[in-house]
Structures are given as structure tokens and as C-alpha cells.
C-alpha positions as CSV (number, residue, x, y, z in Angstrom):
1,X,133.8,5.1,-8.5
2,X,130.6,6.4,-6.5
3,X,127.2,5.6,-6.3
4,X,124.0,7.1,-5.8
5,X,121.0,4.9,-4.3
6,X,118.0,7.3,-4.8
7,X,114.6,6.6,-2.9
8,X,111.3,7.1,-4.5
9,X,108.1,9.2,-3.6
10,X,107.0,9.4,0.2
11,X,109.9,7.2,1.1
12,X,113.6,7.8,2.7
13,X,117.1,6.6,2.2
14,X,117.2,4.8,5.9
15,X,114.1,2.2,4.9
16,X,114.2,-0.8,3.1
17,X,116.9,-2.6,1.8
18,X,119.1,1.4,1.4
19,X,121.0,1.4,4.1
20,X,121.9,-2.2,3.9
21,X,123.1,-1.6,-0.2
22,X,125.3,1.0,1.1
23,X,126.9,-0.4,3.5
24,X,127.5,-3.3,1.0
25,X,129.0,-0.9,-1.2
26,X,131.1,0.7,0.7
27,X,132.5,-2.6,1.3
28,X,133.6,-2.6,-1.9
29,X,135.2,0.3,-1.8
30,X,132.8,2.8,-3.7
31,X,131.7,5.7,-2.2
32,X,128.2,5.3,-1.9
33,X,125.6,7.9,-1.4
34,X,122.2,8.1,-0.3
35,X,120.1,11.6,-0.3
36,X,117.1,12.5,1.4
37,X,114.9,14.3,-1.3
38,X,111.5,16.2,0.0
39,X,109.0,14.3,-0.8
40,X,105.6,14.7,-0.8
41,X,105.8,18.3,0.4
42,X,107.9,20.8,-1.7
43,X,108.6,17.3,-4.6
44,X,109.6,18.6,-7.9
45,X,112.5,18.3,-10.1
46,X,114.2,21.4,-9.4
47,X,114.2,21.0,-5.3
48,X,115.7,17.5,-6.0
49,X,118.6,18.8,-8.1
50,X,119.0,21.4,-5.4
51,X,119.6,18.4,-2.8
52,X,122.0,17.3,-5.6
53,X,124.3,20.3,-5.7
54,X,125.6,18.7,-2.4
55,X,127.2,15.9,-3.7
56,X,130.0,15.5,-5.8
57,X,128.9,15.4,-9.7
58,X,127.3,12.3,-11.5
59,X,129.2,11.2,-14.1
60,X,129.9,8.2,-16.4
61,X,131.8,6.2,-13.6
62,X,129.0,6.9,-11.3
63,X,126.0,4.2,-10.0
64,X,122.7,5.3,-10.1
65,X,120.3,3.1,-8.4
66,X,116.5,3.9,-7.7
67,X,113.5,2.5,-6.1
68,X,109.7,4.4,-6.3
């Protein structure tokens, strides 16, 4: 099992309540990730899939979490 915590515009995985979620989770045992996307300059849909394609693949067992 894996999850993703994914941080909203202008913001970074390392504020807020992020860093302490995946700790928490790692606890667990689920590998827990926690991408910095670009945001505000270069934000778009494509550059965040791009930071994507250096994780392992989402899939049904995954945990998606967000916060904007």
C-alpha cells in the first residue's frame, strides 16, 4: 500500500500538517509520498504529471490525499 499527500497551489509538501501525516503513515507501514509540484510558476497539469512520472504508479491500492 502507498500513499500520496499532494499539496495545493502556492504551497509545499514540508508545511502544515504534511510532514507530520507522513510520518504517521509510514508508521503504519505504507509508503507514503509527498511531491513538490511548481506552483505558481510553470503550474499546469502536464508539469505536475511530469513530477509524477517519478514515483511509482497510482493505482487502486494507492492513498491519495490533497489539500488547496
Amino acid at each position: 500500500m502507498q500513499a500520496f499527500i499532494i499539496h495545493g497551489f502556492r504551497d509545499h509538501p514540508d508545511r502544515y500538517w504534511f510532514r507530520w501525516l507522513k510520518h504517521e503513515l509510514e508508521k503504519l507501514g505504507i509508503t507514503t509520498y509527498a511531491p513538490k509540484f511548481p506552483t505558481p510558476e510553470l503550474q499546469s497539469p502536464a508539469n505536475w504529471l511530469k513530477v509524477m512520472e517519478h514515483f511509482p504508479e497510482v493505482d487502486e491500492q494507492t492513498i491519495l490525499i490533497g489539500h488547496s
